[in-house]
C-alpha positions in Angstrom: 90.5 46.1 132.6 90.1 42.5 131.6 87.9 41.5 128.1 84.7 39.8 128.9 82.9 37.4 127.1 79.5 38.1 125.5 77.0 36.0 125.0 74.7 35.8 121.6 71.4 35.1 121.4 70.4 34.5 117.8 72.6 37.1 115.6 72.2 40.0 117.6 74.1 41.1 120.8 72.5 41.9 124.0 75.1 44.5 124.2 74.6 46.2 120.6 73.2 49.9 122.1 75.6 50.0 124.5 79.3 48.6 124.8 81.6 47.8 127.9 83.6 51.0 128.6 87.0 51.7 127.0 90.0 52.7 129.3 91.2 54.9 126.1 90.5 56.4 122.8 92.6 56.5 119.8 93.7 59.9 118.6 95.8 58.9 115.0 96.3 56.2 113.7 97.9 53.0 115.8 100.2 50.1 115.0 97.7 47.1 116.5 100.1 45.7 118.1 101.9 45.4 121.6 101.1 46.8 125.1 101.9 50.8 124.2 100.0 54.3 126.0 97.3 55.7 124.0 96.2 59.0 124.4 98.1 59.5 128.4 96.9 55.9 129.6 99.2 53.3 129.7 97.4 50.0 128.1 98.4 46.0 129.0 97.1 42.7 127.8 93.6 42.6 128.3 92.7 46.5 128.5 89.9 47.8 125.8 90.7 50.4 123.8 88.2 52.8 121.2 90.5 52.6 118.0 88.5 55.3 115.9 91.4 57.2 113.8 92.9 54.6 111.6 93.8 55.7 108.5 91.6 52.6 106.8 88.6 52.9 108.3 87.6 49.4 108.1 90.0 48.8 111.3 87.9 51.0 113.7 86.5 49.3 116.1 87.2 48.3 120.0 90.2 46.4 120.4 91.6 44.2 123.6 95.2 45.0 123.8 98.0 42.2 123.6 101.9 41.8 124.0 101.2 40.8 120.2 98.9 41.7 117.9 95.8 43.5 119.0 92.0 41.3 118.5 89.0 43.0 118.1 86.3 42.8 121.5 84.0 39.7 121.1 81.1 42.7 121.2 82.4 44.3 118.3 83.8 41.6 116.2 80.7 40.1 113.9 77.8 41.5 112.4 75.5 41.3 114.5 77.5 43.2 117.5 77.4 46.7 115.4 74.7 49.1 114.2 74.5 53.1 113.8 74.4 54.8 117.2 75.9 51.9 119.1 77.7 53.2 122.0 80.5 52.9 123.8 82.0 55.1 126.8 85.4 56.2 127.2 86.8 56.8 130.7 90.3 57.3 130.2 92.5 60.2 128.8 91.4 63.7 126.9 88.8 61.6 125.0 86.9 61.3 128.2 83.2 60.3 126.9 80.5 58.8 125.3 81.0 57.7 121.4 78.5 56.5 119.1 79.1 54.5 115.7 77.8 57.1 112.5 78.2 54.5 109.6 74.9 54.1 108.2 75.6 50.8 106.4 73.4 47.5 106.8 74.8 45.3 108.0 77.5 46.8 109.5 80.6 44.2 109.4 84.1 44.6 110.9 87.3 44.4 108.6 84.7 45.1 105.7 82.7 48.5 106.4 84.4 51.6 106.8 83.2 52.4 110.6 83.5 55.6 111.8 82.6 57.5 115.2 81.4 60.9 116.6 81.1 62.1 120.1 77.2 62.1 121.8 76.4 65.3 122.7 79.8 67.0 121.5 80.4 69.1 118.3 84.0 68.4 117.2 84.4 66.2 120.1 87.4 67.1 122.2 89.3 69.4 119.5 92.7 69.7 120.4 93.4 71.9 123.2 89.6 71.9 123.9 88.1 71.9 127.4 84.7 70.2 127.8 82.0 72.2 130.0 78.0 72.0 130.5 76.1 74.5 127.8 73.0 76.0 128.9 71.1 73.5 127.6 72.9 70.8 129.6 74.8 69.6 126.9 78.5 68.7 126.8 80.1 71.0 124.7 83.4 73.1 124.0 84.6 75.9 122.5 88.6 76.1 121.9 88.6 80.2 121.1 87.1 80.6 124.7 88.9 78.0 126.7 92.4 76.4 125.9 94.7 73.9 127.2 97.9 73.8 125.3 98.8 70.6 126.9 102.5 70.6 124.8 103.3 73.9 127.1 101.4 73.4 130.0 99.7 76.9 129.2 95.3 77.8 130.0 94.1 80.3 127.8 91.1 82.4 128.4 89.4 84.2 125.6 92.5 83.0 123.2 93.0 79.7 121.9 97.3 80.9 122.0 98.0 81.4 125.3 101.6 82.9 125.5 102.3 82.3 129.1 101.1 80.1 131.6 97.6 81.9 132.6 97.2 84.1 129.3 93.4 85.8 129.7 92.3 88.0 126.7 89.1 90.4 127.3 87.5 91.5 130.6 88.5 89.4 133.7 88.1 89.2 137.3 88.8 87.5 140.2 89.2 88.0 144.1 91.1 86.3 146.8 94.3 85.9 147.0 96.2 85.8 143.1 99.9 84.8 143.3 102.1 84.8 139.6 105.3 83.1 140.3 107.1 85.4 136.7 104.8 87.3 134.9 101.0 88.6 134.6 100.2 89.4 131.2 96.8 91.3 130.6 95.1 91.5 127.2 92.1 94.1 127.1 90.3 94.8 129.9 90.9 93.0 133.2 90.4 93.7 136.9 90.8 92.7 140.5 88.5 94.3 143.0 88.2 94.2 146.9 90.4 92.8 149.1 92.4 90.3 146.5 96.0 90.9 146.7 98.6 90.2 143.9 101.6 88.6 144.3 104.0 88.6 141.1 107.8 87.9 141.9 109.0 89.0 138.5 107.1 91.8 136.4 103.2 92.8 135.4 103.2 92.9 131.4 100.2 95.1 130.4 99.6 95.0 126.5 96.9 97.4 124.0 96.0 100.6 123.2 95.0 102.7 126.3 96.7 100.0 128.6 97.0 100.5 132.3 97.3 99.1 135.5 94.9 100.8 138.1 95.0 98.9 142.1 92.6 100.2 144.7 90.0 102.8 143.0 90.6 105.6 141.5 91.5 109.2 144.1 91.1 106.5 147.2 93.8 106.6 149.8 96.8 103.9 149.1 95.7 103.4 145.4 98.1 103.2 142.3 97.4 104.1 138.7 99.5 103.5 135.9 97.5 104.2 132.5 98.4 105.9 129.5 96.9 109.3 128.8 94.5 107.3 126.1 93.2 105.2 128.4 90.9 107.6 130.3 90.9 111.1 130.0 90.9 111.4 134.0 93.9 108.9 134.9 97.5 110.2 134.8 100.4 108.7 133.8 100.8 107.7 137.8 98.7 108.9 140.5 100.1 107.7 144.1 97.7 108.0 147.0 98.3 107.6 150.4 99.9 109.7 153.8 103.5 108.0 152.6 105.1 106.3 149.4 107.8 104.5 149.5 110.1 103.0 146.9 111.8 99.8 148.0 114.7 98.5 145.9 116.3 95.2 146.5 114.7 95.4 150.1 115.7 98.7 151.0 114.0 102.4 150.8 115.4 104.3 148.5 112.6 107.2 147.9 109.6 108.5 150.0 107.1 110.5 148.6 104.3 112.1 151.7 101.0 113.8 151.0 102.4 117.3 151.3 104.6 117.0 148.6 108.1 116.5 149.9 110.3 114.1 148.3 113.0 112.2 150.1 116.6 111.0 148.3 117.5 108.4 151.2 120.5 107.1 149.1 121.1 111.6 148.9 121.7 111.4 145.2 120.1 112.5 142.1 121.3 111.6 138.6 121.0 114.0 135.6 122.3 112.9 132.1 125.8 113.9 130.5 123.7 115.5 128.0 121.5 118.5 129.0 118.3 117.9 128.0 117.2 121.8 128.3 113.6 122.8 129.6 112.4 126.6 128.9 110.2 126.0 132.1 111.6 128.3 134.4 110.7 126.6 137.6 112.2 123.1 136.0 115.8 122.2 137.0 117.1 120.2 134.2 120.9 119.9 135.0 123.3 119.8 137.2 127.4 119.4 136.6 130.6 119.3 138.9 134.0 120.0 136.8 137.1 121.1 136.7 138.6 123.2 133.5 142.4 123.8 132.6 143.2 128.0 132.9 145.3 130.2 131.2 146.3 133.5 130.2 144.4 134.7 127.3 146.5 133.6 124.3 149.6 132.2 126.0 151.9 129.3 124.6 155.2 130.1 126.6 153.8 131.1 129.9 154.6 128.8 133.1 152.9 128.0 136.3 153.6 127.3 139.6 149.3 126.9 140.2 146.4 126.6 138.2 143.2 125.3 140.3 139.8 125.7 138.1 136.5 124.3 139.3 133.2 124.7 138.3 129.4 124.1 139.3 126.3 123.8 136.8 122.9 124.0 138.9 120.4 124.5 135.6 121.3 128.2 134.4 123.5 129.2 136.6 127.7 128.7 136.7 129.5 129.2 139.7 133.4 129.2 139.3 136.2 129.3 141.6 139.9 130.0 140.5 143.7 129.7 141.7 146.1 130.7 139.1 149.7 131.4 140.2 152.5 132.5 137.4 155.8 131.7 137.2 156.8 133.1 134.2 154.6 135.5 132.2 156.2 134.4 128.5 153.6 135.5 125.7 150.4 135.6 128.0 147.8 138.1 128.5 148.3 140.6 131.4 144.7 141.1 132.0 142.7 138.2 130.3 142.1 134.7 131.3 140.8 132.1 128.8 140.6 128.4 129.1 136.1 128.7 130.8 133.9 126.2 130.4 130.6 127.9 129.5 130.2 131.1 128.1 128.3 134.5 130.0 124.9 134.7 129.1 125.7 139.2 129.5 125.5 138.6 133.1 127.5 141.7 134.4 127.9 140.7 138.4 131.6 141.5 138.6 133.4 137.9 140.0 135.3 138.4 143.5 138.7 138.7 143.3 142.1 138.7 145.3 145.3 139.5 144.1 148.5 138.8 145.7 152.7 139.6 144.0 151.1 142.0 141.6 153.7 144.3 140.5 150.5 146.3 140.3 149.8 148.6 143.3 146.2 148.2 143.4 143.3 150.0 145.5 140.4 147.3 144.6 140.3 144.5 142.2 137.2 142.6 140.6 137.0 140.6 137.3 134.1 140.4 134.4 133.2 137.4 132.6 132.6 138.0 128.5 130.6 135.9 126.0 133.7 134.6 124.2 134.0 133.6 126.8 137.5 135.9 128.2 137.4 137.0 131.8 139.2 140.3 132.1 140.8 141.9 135.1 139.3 145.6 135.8 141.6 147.1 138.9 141.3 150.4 140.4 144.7 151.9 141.2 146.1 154.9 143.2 146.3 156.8 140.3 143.0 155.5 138.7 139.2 157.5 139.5 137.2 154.0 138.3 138.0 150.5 137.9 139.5 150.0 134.0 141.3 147.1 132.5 144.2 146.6 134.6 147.9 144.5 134.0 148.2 142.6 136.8 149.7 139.3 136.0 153.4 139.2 136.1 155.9 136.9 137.3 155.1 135.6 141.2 151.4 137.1 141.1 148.6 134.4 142.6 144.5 135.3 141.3 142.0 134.4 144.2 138.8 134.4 141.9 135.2 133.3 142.8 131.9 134.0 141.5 128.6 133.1 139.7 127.5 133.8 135.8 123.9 132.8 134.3 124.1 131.3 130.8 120.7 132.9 129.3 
């Protein structure tokens, strides 16, 4: 924008109410001098420019921009060009609008009174961050705790003059259509989406507060989700799926289905308890699950020798089933009757453990061994000489145990 000359007609201004636009507005104080970009717009020779934030005051004024040092606008230069409430509209830049001169003084004079300006129609005019909009009234006005653009971070805030991410809403919300989030949604307070809008969000839904939740579709409706803590509504759940079939998708693949009737579906065939039981005293809860193996021995041995020792066991919750292949090759010190070496102890389960015996120097009818709290296993043998099964030496040199069989732990 060129300057243009004004013409006088006595010592007043035709143009003292209203002044030739501005391309830009001053928002600090400026060096006068050179082509430079104030406030977003780029300025050369010739451009006018509001200059209304100097730190003396008596600079303020319109000003036609110059490779060297600035001049003021031959319709804001002499006394007669200036009074309070001349006016002069900005077009350019966040200070987008119409500015009249406060300074009360008569005569005003340039380079002499301190001249200061305030926006028509505008309280605070364009506060940082603020966003203008039309009150009721029809009056430009703003109001930074409601509606904020952090222009440094490229952020809008809604209901918070702080937004944290690039769309940060605080209180109720709501919006329908299509709503895509390329990282993350973050919901302060109450917010909803409602009818047909679908939500697109490639990285993760951040829901922050007391009582927060995410509910989609309505609540008990077929293909609905509900994810709110048990303060937020005394009828939601912690999740509440809906629908004939869920499915749980990983990395583009099913992993889990969930139907109406209940049944639950490992596709991957696996399900991961902790190292650490974490113990329920719910009897239809199953909190564990183990696969081992255990080293065998006889009961207090420290010379005995092997030519087998095979130990395995099973955890499903309470109950411990063990199978057993213990071959000697030289009896030493050892027990002839005990075993020792188990993983878990008997909880005074008394179902006898299935047993075979084989190069017992033992002749024996029947054979069957009992699992202690200590936990000892002990072999009980009936015999040809024997009415009832008693404790029975049966582990000599070259004899192989066969042993399998269940305990509880409670």
């Amino acid at each position: 924008m060129t300057s243009v000359s004004v013409s006088r007609q006595g010592t007043l201004s035709p143009g003292l109410a209203l002044k030739i636009p501005c391309l830009s507005a001053s928002l600090g104080n400026l060096v006068l001098h050179g082509e430079q970009t104030v406030d977003g717009v780029a300025l050369v020779e010739g451009d006018r420019v509001l200059v209304k934030n100097q730190t003396s005051s008596i600079e303020n004024g319109i000003y036609s921009v110059s490779t060297g040092d600035w001049s003021r606008e031959p319709d804001f230069d002499g006394p007669g060009d200036i009074t309070s409430g001349s006016m002069v509209l900005v077009i350019g830049g966040t200070q987008i609008g119409l500015w009249q001169v406060t300074t009360t003084a008569d005569p005003i004079i340039p380079d002499t009174t301190a001249i200061t300006f305030a926006g028509v129609g505008f309280t605070g005019l364009l506060v940082s961050g603020g966003i203008v909009f039309g009150s009721a009234a029809g009056q430009a006005t703003q109001d930074p705790t409601k509606l904020f653009w952090d222009h440094a971070n490229n952020r809008l805030g809604i209901g918070t003059n702080a937004p944290a991410v690039a769309l940060d809403v605080v209180g109720a919300g709501k919006t329908s259509g299509a709503f895509t989030v390329g990282t993350t949604l973050q919901v302060s307070g109450d917010s909803s989406i409602f009818g047909t809008t679908s939500v697109d969000v490639s990285t993760k839904i951040l829901v922050r507060g007391t009582g927060a939740g995410v509910r989609i579709g309505t609540s008990g409706t077929t293909g609905s989700v509900e994810a709110v803590d048990n303060t937020g509504s005394a009828s939601f759940k912690d999740l509440i799926l809906n629908g004939a079939t869920v499915s749980l998708d990983i990395a583009g693949t099913q992993k889990v289905v969930l139907t109406s009737a209940g049944v639950l579906s490992l596709l991957i065939g696996q399900l991961l308890f902790p190292a650490t039981q974490n113990p329920s005293a719910d009897p239809n809860t199953l909190d564990d699950y183990e696969e081992g193996t255990f080293t065998i021995s006889l009961q207090g041995a420290t010379t005995t020798t092997y030519t087998q020792r095979l130990a395995k066991y099973t955890k499903v919750g309470d109950l411990v089933y063990l199978r057993i292949a213990v071959s000697i090759n030289a009896q030493g010190d050892g027990s002839q009757s005990q075993l020792s070496g188990f993983p878990f102890s008997n909880g005074g389960d008394q179902t006898p453990f299935a047993t075979r015996m084989l190069g017992s120097a033992t002749s024996l009818v029947s054979i069957t061994a009992s699992l202690d709290t200590t936990p000892l296993m002990t072999m009980k043998a009936r015999t040809a000489n024997s009415a009832s099964d008693g404790t029975t030496n049966v582990f000599q040199a070259g004899a192989q145990a066969l042993i399998a069989g269940c305990h509880s732990l409670n």
